[in-house]
N, C-alpha and C positions, 0 to 999 in steps of 0.2 A: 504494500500500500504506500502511494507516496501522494499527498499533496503540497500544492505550490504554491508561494508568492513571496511577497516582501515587509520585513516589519518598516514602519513610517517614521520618519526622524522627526526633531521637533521642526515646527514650521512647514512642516508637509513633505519633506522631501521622501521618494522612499530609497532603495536600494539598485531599483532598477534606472532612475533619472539619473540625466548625465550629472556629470559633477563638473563644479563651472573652473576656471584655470586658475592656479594659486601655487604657490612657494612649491619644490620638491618635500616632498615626507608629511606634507601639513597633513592637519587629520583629516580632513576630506578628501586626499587624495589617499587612505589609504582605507581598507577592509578590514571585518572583521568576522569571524564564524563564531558564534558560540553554538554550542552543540548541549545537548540535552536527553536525558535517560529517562522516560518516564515508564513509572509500572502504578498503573489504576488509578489516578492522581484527584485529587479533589480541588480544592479551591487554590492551592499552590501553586500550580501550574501557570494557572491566569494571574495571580500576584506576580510572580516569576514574570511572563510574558507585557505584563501593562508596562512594570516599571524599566524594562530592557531601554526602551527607546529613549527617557530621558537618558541614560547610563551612557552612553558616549555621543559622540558628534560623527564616527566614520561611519561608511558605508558597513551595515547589519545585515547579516543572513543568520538566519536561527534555523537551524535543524533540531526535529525532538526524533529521539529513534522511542519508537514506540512497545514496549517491552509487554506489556498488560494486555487486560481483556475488552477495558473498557475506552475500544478504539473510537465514538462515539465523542467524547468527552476530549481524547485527546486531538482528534480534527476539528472540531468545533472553535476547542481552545486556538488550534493552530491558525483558521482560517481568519478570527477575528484580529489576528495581530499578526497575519502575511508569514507566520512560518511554514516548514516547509517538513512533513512527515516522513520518515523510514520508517522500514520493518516489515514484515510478513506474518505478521500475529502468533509471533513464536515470542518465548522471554528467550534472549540470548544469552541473559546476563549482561552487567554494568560495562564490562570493561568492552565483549563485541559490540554492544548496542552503543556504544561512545565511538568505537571505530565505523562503523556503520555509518552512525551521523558525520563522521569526520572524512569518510570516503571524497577524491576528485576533489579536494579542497584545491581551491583558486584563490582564497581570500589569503592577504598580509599576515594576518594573526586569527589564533585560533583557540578557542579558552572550551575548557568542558566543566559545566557548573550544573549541581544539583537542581532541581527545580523547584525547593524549599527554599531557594532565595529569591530575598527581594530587593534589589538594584538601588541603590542611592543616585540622586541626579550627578554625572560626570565618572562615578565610580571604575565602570570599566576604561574609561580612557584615563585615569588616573595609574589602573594595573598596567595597560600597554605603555603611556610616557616611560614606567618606570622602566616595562623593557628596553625601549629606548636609550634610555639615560643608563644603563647596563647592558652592553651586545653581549657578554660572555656570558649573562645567566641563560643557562639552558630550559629554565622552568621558573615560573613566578606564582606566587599565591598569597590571595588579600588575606591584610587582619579580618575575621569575620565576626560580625557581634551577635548577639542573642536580642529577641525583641527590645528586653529591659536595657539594652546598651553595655552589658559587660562584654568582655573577651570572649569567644567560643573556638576552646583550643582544637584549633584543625592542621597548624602547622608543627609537626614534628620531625625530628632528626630519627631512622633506623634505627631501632632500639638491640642493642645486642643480645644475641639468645639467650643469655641468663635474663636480662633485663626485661626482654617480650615475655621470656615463660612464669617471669614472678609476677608482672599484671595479668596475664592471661587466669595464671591459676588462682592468686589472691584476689584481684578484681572484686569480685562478686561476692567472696566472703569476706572480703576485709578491707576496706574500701580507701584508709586510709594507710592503707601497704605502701613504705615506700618505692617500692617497684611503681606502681601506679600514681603515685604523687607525683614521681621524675615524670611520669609519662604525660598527665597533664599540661606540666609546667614547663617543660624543656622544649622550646623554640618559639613560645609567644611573640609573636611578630608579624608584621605583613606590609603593607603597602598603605 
């Protein structure tokens, strides 16, 4: 199943109008794909999908590979904000259903974001400047916050197998293990 179109910039422009002449590298002259893993999604999806468009200024293409049952729900969501569906109503799992959406990639940059997020205005062109402003990071990833505004530790450093196996097995019993305390707090940071 695939459908098609374009999410809308602010001021109307979409993904498919030209883009008018301006400096090398500016942001309108460059792309962006975020790609998206959805499995059965509720209101998220559409949060995710509204607030995209304030979120940067370049040319957007959104791909959702569609993982779930409730294919309905995720065209819907897609057509009302010009993205653009994969998938074959199979769950691939996260990591093919991300490559799937990322397939024949043509765009500059290329971000894969859960679709429990909700995009602050300029945010994703915030993430890309900083690629920019660093060519040698080979991978970027934003602070992320929680509704209430706290930290929401998502960025971690490989934890070494004693380290993974003492969160893994204390975790859930013992919550303030510090196997899992390092694992929280070790790499808070982002963009």
């Amino acid at each position: 199943m695939e459908t098609g179109g374009d999410i809308r910039q602010p001021g109307g422009r979409s993904d498919s109008d030209t883009v008018g002449a301006s400096a090398a590298g500016a942001p309108d002259e460059q792309s962006v794909r975020v790609v998206t893993v959805a499995f059965n999604p509720g209101e998220e999806l559409e949060r995710f999908l509204a607030s995209l468009a304030a979120a940067t200024a370049r040319r957007l293409v959104v791909v959702i590979a569609d993982n779930g049952t409730e294919h309905d729900v995720v065209t819907a969501a897609a057509q009302r904000h010009g993205a653009r569906v994969v998938g074959d109503g199979t769950n691939l799992g996260y990591g093919a259903g991300a490559n799937l959406a990322a397939a024949d990639l043509e765009e500059d940059w290329i971000v894969v974001a859960n679709p429990d997020l909700v995009w602050k205005p300029g945010s994703l062109d915030a993430l890309i400047d900083a690629g920019l402003a660093n060519p040698a990071a080979g991978c970027l990833g934003p602070l992320l916050l929680n509704p209430d505004g706290t930290v929401y530790p998502s960025g971690r450093a490989l934890p070494s197998l004693v380290k993974g196996a003492g969160h893994a097995v204390l975790g859930k019993i013992w919550p303030a293990n510090p196997f899992s305390a390092a694992y929280h707090t070790a790499g808070q940071g982002g963009c």
